[in-house]
C-alpha positions in Angstrom: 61.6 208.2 79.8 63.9 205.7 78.1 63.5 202.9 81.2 59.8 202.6 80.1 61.0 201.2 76.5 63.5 199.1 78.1 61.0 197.8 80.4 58.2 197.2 77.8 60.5 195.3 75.3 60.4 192.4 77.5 57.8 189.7 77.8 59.1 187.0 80.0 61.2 189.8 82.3 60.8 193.2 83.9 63.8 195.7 84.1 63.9 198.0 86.7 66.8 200.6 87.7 66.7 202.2 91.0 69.6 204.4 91.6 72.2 202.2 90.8 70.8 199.0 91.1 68.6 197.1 88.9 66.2 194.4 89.8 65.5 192.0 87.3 62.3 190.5 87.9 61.2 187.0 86.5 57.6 187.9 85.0 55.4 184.9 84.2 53.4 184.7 87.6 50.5 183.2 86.3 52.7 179.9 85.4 55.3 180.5 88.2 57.7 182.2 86.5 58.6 179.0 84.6 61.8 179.3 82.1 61.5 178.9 78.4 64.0 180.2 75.3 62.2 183.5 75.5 62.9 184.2 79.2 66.6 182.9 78.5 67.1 185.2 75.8 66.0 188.5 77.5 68.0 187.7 80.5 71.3 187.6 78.5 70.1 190.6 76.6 69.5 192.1 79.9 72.6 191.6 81.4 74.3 192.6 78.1 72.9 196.6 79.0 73.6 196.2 82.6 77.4 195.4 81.7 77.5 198.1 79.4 75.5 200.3 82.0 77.8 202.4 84.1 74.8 204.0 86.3 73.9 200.0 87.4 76.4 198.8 90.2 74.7 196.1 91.5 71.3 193.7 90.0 69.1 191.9 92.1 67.4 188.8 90.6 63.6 188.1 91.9 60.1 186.5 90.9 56.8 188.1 90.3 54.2 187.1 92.2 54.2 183.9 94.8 57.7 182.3 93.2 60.7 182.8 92.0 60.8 179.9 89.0 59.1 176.9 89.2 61.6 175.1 86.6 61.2 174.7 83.2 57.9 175.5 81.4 57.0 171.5 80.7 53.9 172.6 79.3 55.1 170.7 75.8 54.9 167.6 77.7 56.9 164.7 77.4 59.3 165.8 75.2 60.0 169.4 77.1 63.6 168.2 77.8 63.8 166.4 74.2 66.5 169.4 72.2 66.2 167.1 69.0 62.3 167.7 69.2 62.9 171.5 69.4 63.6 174.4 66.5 66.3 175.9 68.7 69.1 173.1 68.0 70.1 174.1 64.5 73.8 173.8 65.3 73.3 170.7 66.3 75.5 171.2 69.5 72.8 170.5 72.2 73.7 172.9 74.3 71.8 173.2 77.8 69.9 176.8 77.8 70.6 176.9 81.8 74.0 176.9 81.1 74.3 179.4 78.5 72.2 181.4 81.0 74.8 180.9 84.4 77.8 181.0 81.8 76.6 184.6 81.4 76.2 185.7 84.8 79.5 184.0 85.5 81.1 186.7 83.4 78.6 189.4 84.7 81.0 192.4 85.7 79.0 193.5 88.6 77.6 192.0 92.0 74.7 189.9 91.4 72.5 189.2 94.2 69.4 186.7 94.2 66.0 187.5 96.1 64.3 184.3 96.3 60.7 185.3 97.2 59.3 182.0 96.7 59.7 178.3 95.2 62.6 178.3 93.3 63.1 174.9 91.6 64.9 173.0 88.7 66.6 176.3 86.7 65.1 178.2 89.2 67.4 177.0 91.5 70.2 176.2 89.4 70.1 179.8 87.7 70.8 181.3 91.5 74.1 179.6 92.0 76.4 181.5 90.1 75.2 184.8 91.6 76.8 185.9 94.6 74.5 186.2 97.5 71.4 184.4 98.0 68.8 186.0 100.2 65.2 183.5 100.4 62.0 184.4 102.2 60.5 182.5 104.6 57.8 181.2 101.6 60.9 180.0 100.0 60.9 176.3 99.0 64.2 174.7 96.6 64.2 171.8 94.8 67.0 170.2 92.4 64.5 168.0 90.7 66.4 166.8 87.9 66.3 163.0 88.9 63.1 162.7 89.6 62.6 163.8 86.6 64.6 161.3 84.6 67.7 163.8 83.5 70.7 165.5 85.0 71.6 168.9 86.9 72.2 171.2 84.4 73.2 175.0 84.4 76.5 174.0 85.0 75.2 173.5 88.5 77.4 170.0 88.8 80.5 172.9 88.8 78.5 175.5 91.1 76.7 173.8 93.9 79.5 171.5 95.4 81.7 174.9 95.3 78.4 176.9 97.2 77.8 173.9 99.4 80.5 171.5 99.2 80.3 168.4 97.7 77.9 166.5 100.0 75.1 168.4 100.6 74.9 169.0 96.6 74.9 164.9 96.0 72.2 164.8 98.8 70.3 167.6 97.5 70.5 165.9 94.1 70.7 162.1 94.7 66.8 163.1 96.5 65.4 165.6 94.6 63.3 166.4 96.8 62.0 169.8 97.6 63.3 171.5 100.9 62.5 175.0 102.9 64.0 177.8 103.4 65.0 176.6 106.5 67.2 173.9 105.1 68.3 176.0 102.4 70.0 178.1 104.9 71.7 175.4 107.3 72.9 173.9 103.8 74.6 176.8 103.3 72.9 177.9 100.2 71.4 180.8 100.9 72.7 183.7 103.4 69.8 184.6 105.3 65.7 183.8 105.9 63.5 187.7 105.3 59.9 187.9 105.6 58.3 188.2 102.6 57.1 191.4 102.8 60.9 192.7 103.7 62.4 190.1 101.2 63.4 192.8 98.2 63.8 195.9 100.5 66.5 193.8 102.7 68.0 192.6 99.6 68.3 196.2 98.2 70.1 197.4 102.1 72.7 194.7 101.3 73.1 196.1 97.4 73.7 200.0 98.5 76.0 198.5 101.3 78.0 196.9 98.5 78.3 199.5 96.0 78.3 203.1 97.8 81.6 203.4 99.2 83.5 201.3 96.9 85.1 201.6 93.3 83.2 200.0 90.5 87.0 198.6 88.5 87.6 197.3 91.9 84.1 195.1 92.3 84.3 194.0 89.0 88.1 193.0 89.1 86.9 191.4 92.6 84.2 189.1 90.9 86.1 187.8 88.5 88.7 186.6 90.8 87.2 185.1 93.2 84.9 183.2 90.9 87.4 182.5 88.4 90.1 181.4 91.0 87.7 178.4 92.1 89.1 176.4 88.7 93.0 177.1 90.0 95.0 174.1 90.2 97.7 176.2 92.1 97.7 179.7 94.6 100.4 181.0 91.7 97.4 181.0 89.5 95.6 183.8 92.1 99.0 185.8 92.5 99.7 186.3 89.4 96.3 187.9 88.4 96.4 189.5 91.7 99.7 190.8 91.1 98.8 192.2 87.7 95.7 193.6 89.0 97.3 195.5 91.7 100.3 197.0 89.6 97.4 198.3 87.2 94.6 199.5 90.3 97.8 200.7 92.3 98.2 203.6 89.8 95.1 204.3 88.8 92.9 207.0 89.3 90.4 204.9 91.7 93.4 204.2 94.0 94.2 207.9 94.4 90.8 208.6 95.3 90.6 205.5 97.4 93.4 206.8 99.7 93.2 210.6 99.7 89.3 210.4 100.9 90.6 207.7 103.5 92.9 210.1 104.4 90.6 213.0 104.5 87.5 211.6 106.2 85.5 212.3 103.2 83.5 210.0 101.1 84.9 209.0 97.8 84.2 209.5 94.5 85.9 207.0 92.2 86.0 207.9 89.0 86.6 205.0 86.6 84.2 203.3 85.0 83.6 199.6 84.3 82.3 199.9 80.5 86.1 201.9 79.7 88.6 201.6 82.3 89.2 198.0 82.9 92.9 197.3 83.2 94.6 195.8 79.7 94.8 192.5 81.1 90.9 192.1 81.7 89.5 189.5 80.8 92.5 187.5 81.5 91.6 184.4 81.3 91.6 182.3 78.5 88.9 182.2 75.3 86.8 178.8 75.8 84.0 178.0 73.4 81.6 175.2 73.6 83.0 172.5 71.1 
């Protein structure tokens, strides 16, 4: 049917929906999955349909083969981080790829869930910060590389990983560069929990259907956004106003009816908003910023 076009437009990615949750798998194994332009703009396009999708609740990130991203395809050598030595810089703005690619799941209107199956270093580590839950498997090995390498954290990640880790263990991890396991990922607080490999994507599935079967798609979304954009707020106003306005709107809507009669009635629910049409007016609240 139509998910074998989807899936055979990409090149760099595979797209799969099961039920309601689609796993979007990084697909370069025989070079680790590294990240070029290609692989950046498929992502975006992919999260793009699984906004507009209302059958996709949830989307699980993962690796083919032995890793989840080894960093940046360096295969052009010296110059790989060199924008003013690439044809992708017509503007002239030198913006970071990483960050167009987290600055896109950071607006991503439903739960985003990372299944680290294996090294996951440079973008491949950075690119996992602005998704929600990180699950790694015990092959799992993360590296934020970038000085060793003679540039910066990128992918925003100087915003993301003091706010996942606090602000210590992100200048360790990055002062070092060094490469760390799974083991260390999890004390560090970066990741949620250690799977074996062979349970790594069924586990991280469990927790998807856990997040998304009982619950109201307006809600998750509105929940996201919150949550993610409250961690710029200067002030706890900031949060009660948007959670005032969100529950004036949700507190007469359709979802909330359903929410409470099926409580009330020891039956499942069955919300019936959708995310791609019934957003309330003041989504996205907050405020239109452009790169400059």
């Amino acid at each position: 049917g139509s998910e074998m076009c989807i899936r055979d437009s990409y090149s760099t990615i595979l797209y799969d929906v099961d039920e309601s949750i689609l796993t979007i798998t990084l697909n370069r194994p025989d070079i680790l999955n590294a990240f070029n332009t290609s692989m950046l703009s498929e992502i975006i396009d992919a999260l793009d349909r699984a906004d507009a999708d209302d059958r996709i609740r949830c989307i699980i990130f993962t690796g083919a083969g032995r890793a989840f991203c080894a960093g940046a395809d360096l295969s052009a050598g010296g110059k790989t981080f060199n924008a003013d030595a690439r044809d992708d810089n017509a503007d002239g703005a030198h913006r970071d790829g990483g960050g167009r690619l987290t600055l896109r799941i950071f607006e991503c209107k439903k739960p985003v869930i990372a299944a680290i199956n294996g090294p996951a270093v440079g973008i491949g580590a950075t690119m996992t910060l602005p998704m929600d839950i990180r699950l790694c498997s015990s092959s799992a090995k993360v590296g934020f590389v970038f000085s060793r390498r003679g540039v910066v954290p990128e992918a925003c990640s100087s915003f993301f990983l003091p706010r996942v880790v606090g602000i210590g263990k992100a200048l360790e991890w990055c002062y070092s560069g060094r490469v760390f396991p799974a083991e260390e990922a999890l004390s560090g607080g970066l990741v949620r929990s250690i799977h074996k490999p062979e349970d790594l994507l069924a586990d991280a599935k469990h927790i998807a259907r856990e997040l998304v079967e009982n619950t109201s798609a307006v809600s998750t979304a509105l929940i996201r956004q919150m949550m993610w954009k409250m961690l710029g707020a200067d002030h706890p106003m900031e949060a009660h106003k948007i959670d005032s306005q969100g529950m004036y709107f949700t507190g007469k809507s359709a979802d909330a009816k359903e929410g409470i009669e099926s409580f009330l009635e020891k039956r499942p629910a069955k919300f019936p908003l959708e995310v791609s049409k019934d957003m309330p007016p003041f989504f996205p609240w907050w405020e239109d910023r452009k790169f400059l």
